[in-house]
C-alpha positions as CSV (number, residue, x, y, z in Angstrom):
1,X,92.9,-38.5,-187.6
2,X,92.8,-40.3,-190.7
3,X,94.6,-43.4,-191.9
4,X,97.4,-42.7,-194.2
5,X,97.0,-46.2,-195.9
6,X,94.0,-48.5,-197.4
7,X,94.2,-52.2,-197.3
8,X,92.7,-54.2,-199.9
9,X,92.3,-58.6,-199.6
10,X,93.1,-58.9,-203.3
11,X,93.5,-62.7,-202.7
12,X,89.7,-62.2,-201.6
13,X,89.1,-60.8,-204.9
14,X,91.0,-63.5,-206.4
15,X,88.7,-66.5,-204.7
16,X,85.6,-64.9,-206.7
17,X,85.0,-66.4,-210.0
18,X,84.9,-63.4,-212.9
19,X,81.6,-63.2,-215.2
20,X,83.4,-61.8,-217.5
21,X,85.9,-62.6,-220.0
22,X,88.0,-59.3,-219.2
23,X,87.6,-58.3,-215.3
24,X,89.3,-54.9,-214.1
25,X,88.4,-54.5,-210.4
26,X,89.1,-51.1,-209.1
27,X,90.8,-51.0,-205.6
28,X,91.8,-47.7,-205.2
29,X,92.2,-44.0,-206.2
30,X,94.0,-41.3,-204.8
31,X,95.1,-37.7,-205.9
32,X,98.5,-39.5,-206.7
33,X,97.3,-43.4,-208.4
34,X,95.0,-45.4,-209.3
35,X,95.3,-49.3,-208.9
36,X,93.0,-52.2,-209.9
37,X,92.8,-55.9,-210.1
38,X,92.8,-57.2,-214.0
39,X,91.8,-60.5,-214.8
40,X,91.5,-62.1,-218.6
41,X,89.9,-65.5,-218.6
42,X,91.3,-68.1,-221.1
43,X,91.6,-65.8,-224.8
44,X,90.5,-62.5,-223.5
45,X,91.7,-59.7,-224.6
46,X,92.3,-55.9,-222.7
47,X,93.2,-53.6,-224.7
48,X,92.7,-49.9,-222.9
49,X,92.9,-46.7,-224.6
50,X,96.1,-45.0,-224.6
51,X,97.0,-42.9,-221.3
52,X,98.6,-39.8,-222.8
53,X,99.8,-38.5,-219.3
54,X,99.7,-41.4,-216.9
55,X,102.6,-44.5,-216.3
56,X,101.0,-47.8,-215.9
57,X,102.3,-50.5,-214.3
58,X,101.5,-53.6,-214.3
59,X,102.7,-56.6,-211.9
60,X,101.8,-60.4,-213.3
61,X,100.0,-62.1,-210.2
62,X,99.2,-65.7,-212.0
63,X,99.5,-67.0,-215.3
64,X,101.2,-66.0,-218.5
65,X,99.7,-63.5,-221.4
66,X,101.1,-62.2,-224.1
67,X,101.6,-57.8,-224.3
68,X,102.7,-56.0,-226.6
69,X,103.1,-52.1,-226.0
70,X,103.5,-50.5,-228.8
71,X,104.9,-52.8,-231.1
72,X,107.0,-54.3,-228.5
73,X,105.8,-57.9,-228.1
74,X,106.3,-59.8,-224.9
75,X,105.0,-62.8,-222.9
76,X,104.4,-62.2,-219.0
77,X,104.2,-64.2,-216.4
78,X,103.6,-64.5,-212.4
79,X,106.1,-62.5,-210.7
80,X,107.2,-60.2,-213.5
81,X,106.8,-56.5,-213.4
82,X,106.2,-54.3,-216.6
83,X,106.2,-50.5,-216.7
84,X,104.3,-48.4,-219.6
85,X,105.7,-45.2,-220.3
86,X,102.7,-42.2,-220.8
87,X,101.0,-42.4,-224.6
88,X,102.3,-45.8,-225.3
89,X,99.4,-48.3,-226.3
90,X,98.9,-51.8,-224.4
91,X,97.0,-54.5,-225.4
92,X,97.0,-57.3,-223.2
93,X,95.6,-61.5,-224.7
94,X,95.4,-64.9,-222.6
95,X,96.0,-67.1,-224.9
96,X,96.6,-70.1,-222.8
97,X,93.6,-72.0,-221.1
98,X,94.2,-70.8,-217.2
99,X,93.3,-66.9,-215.8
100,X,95.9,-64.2,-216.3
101,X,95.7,-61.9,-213.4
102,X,98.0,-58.8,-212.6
103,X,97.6,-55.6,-210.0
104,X,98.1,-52.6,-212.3
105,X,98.4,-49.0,-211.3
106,X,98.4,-45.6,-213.1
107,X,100.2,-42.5,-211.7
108,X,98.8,-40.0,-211.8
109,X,95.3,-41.2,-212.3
110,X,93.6,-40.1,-215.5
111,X,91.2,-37.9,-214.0
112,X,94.2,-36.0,-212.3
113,X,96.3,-34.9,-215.5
């Protein structure tokens, strides 16, 4: 039988020091989501392209960044939670001098619309 879950040590992930200015880990995909570990170093920017079908969510795990979706602009921070409704564009900047890091998921994954 298979196991109906997958367990990922993002705290793991989180120990490892990026090479990059703007790190998107992927974690997982499934028929119904896709979730991956995003991390900006001090003034990186992530700005994806739009997802015309998909929701993403995004939950803050450290720091605070400034995202605007659409032309909604908003700072987030550790702890808070932010959904983006399908075809909405997200850009996401650190500008503060620590990491910004956040799990985000899309549902359904892009490859699945």
């Amino acid at each position: 039988m298979t196991t109906p879950f997958q367990l990922h040590d993002i705290g793991h992930l989180l120990g490892v020091p990026s090479e990059v200015a703007a790190d998107v880990t992927p974690l997982n995909m499934s028929p119904f989501s896709a979730s991956s570990l995003l991390r900006l170093k001090a003034n990186a920017v992530y700005e994806p392209a739009a997802a015309p079908h998909e929701e993403r969510i995004v939950v803050v795990l450290g720091g605070y960044a400034t995202v605007t979706v659409d032309d909604c602009r908003q700072t987030l921070g550790s702890g808070q939670l932010l959904t983006v409704e399908p075809g909405a564009s997200l850009k996401i900047w650190n500008d503060s001098d620590v990491e910004w890091s956040a799990l985000c998921i899309e549902s359904p994954p892009a490859n699945q619309t």
